[in-house]
N, C-alpha and C positions, 0 to 999 in steps of 0.2 A: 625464115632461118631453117635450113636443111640440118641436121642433127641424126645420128646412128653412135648406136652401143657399141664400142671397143673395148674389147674386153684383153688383159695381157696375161700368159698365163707362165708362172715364171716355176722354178724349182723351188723356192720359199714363199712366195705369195702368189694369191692370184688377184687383180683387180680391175676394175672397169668405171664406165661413167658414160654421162652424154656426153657429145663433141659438137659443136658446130665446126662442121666440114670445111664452111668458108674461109675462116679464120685461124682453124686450129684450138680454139679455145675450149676448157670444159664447161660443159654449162649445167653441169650436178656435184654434187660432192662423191669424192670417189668412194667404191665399196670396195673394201680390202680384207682378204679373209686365207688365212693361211691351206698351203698347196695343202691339200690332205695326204696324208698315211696310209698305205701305200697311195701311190696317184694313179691309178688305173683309171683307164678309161671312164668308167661306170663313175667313181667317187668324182670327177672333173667335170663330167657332162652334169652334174646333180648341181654341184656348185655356180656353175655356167645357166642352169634353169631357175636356180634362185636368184642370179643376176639379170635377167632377161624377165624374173617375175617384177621384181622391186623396181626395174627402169622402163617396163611396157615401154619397149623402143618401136619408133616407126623402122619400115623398110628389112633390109639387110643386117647383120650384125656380122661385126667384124671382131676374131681373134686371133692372138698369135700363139703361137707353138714355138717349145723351146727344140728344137729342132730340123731337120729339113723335111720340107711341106711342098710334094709336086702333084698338082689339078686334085688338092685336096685332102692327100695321101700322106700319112705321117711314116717315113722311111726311116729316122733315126730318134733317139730317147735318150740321151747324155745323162738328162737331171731328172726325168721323171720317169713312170714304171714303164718297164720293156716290153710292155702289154700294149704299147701304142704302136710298137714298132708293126707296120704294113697295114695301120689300122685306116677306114677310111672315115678320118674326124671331122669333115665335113658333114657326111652324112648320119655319124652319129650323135655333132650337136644340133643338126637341123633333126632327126626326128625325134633328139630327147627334151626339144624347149618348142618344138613345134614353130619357129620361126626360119627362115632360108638366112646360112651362114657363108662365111669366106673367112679359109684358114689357111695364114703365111706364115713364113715363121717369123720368128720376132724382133731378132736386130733387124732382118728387113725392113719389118715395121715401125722402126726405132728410125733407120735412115729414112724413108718415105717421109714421115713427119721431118726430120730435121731436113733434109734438103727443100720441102716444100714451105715449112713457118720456118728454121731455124737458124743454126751454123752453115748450113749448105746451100743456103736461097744464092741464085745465080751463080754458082759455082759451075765451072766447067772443070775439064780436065778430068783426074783420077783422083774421087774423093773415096776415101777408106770410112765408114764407120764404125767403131768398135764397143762394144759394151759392158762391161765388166759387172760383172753379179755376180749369181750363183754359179755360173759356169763366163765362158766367154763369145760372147755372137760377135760376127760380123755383117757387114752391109757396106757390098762394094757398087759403085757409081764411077760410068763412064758419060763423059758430057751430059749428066745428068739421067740417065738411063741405069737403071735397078739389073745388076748381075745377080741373079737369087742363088738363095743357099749357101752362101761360099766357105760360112761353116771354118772360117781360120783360127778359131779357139783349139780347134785339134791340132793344129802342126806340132811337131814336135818344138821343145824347146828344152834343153839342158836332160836327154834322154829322156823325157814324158812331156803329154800332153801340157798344152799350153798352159790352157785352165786348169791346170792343177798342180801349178806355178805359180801363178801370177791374176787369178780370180779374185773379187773381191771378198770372197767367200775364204781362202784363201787367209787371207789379210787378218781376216775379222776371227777365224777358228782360230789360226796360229798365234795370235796375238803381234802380227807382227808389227815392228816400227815402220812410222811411214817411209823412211828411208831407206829399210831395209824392201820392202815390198814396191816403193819406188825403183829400185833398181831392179829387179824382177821386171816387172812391168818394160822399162827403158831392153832389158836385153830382150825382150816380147818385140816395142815397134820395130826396132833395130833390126828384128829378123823380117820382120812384115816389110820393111823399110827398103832394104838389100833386094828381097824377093820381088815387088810391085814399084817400086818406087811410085809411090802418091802422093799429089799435088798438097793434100789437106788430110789428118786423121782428126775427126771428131768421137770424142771421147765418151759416152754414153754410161746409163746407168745410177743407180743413185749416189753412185761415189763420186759421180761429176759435180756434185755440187762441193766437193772439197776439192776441188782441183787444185788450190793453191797449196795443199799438201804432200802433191806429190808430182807434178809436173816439173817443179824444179829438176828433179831427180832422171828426167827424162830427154835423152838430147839427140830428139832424129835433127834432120837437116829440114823436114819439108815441114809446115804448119800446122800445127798442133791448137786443138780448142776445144772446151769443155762442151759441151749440149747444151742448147738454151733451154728446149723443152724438159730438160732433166729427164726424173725418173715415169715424166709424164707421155715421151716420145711413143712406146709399144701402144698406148689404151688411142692417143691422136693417128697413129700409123694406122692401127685397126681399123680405125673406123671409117680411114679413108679411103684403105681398100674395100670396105663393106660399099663406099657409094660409087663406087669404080672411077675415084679420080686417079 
């Protein structure tokens, strides 16, 4: 059984675990430990070397970044300190755990899992995956092919960014009703909807697992479906970019 640490590094938590690769499955209990204050660089690499202590993972470890990540290079910082911005995080969790890392960003890593175990297995055409948390990721798939970065949390929606509309985060501060924040959401695909027209949106994040709270509330035209791997899609996605499937 081939197994690598994925680690997800979110704006409210960070977490990790073993994966078998083959399957998609964890095969540790997850360690879950809140993003630190500030998130700099330095407090996230510290976090990431007590995770890499506590799991002595064989190989590669795989993490995600919550935003966009090109041959390693962290360009944008939505939800964590702007201290990452041009940083190169590859090399600064490979020389602070002393293991060789690979770092994407994280709805990526979200879609990568679900089209490979999840919502998206044999899917062709134009699958959307979207993730609602702290902020908002995407992860777009042409015939099953990873378009990275695409970063559609930021479009505008109702004169401001998306995710700071219609985030799960959002939801959870404002107190809103799920119907109220339902239709937020709905005027979100709607846009994404018009703009891509896509075959399938899978729905990501840990709010997926209420989907039946607020899906109602949401009416594109094209298919609509919650994450099977749930909140567990970034730490499986991680780690299967760590083994380079």
């Amino acid at each position: 059984m081939a197994t690598r640490l994925g680690i997800d590094i979110g704006g409210t938590t960070i977490k990790g675990a073993l994966v078998d690769v083959a399957s998609g499955t964890l095969t540790s209990d997850r360690f879950v430990v809140p993003t630190p204050k500030p998130s700099t660089p330095a407090s996230v690499v510290e976090v990431a070397t007590r995770m890499v202590d506590r799991f002595d993972p064989e190989g590669s470890v795989g993490c995600t970044f919550p935003g966009v990540v090109k041959q390693g290079v962290t360009l944008t910082a939505a939800n964590v300190d702007k201290g990452w911005i041009g940083a190169d995080a590859q090399a600064l969790f490979g020389t602070g755990t002393g293991r060789p890392f690979v770092v994407l960003n994280d709805a990526d890593a979200a879609g990568l899992a679900e089209m490979t175990f999840g919502a998206g297995v044999g899917r062709d055409g134009l699958v959307l995956m979207v993730t609602l948390g702290s902020g908002i990721g995407s992860a777009l798939f042409l015939d099953g092919k990873l378009v990275p970065n695409s970063e559609l949390g930021h479009m505008e929606l109702d004169g401001d960014e998306a995710e700071r509309q219609a985030s799960e985060r959002v939801r959870v501060v404002g107190e809103l009703a799920w119907d109220v924040w339902g239709e937020r959401v709905d005027a979100y695909f709607r846009s994404l909807e018009r703009l891509l027209w896509p075959d399938l949106i899978i729905v990501g994040g840990g709010v997926s697992a209420e989907s039946e709270q607020f899906f109602p509330f949401v009416g594109v035209k094209c298919e609509l479906t919650p994450a099977r791997l749930l909140n567990d899609a970034g730490i499986v996605g991680a780690a299967l970019a760590a083994s380079g499937a």
